[in-house]
NUMIRO-414424 format. One record per atom (N, C-alpha, C): residue in one letter; x, y, z. Coordinates in steps of 0.001 Angstrom, whole numbers, plus 524288, in hexadecimal, padded with zeros to 5 digits. Layout:
% residues N
AXYZ;...
% end
This chain:
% residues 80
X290B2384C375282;X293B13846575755;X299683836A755F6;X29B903852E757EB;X2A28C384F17580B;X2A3C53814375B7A;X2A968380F375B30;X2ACBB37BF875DF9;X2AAAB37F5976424;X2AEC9382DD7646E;X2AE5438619769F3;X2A8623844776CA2;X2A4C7385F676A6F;X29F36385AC76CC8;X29DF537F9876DED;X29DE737D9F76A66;X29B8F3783676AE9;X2A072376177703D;X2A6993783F7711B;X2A8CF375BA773B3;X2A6D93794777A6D;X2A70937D88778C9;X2A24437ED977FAF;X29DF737C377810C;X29AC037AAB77C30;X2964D379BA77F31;X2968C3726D77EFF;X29B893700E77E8D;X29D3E36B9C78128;X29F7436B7B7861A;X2A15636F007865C;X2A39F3706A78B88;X29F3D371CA78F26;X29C983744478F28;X29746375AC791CC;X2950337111792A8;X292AA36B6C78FC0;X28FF03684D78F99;X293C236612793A5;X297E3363DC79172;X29A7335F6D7964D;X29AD03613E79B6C;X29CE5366DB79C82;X29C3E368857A0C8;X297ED368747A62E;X291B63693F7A188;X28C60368FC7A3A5;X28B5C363267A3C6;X28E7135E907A155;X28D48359817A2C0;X29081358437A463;X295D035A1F7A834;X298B3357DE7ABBE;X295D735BCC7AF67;X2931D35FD97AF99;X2923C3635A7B38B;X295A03660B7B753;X29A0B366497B2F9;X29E2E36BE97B5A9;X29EBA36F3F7B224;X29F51374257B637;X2A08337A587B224;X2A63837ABF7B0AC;X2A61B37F697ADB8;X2AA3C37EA57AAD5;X2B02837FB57AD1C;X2AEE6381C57B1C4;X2B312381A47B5BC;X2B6AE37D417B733;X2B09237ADF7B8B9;X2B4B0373727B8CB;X2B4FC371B37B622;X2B504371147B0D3;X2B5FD36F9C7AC10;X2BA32372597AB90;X2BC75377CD7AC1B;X2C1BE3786E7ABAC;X2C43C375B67AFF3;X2C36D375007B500;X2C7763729B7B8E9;X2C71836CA47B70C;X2C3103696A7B529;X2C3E4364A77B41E;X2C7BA363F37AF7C;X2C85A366A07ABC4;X2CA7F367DE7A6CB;X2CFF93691D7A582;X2D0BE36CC57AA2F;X2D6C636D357AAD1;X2D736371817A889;X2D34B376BB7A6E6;X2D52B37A577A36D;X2D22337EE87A6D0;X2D36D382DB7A2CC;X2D18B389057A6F4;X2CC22388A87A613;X2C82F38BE87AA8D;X2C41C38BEA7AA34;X2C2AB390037A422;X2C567392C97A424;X2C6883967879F3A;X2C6563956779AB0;X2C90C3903D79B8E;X2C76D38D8579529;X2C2F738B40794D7;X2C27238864797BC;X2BB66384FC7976A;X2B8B338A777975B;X2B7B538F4C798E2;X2B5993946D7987F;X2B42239597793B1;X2BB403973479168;X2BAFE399EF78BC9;X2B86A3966F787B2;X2B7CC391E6787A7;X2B3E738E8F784B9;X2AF0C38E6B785F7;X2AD0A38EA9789F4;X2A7D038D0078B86;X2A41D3944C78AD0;X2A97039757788BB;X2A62639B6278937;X2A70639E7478342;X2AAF739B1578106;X2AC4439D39779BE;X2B03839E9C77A0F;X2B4963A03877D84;X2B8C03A0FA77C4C;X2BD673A1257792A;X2BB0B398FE77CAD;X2C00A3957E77801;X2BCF1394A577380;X2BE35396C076F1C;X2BBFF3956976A6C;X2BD1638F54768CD;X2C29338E1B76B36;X2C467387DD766FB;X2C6D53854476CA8;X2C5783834477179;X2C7D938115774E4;X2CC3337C7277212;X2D10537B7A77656;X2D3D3378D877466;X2D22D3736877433;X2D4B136F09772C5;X2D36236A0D77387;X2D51336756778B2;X2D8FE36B6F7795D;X2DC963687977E09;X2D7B836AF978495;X2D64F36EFE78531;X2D1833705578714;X2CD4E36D547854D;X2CA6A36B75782A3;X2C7633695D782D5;X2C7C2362D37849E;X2CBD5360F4784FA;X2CEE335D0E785D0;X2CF8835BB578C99;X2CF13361E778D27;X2CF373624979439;X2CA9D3615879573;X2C68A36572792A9;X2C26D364347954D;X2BFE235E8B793EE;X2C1DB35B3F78EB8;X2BEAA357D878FF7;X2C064354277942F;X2C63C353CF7969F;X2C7FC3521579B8C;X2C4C13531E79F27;X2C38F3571379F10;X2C1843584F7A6FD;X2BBDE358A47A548;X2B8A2355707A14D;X2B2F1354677A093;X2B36F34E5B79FD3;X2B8E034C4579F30;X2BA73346C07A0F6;X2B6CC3449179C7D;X2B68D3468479643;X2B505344D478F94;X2BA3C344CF78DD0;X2B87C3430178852;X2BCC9344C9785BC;X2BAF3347FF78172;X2C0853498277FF4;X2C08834D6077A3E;X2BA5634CC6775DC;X2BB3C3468377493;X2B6C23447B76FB8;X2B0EE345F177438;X2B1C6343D3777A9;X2ABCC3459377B50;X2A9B734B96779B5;X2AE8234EBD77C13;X2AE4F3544177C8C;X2AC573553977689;X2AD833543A7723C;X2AC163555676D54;X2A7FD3521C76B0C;X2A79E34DF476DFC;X2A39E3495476BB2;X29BC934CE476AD2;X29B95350EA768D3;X296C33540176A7E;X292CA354DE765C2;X28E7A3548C7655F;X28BE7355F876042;X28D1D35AC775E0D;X28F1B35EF176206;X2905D3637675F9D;X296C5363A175DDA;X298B73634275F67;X29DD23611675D6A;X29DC735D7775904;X29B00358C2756BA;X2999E3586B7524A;X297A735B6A74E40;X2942A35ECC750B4;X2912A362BF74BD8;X29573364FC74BD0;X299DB3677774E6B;X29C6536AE374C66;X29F953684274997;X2A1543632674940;X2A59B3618374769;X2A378360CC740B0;X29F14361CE74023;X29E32360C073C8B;X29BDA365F573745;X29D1F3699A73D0B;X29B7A36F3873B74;X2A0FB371A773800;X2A6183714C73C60;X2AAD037108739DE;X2AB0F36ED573440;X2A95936B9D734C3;X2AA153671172DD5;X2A869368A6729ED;
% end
């Protein structure tokens, strides 16, 4: 699994446990629905930090939450 992937299918999870689509996750977020899109569908290969930064605002986590993940560990350790 890649950064990109493992970071959609975080985005997918919080979404399905705040129980909003990704629509309102862009209006809570402050960014285009386009971008939460081009990730959730492969687009964005490397989203920025400063985007991911939004969305963890309008899911009201933070950054370490947003990354705090078993899969995000395996990868960090996949990198290494």
């Amino acid at each position: 699994m890649d950064i990109a992937q493992a970071t959609k299918e975080r985005i997918e999870e919080l979404c399905e446990k705040k129980k909003i689509n990704f629509c309102r996750l862009a209006t809570i977020s402050g960014i285009p629905y386009t971008t939460i899109k081009s990730i959730i569908y492969g687009q964005s290969k490397n989203p920025g930090i400063t985007t991911i930064k939004k969305i963890c605002d309008g899911l009201e986590i933070s950054v370490t939450d947003f990354f705090d993940t078993e899969t995000f560990k395996n990868l960090e350790q996949e990198i290494k």
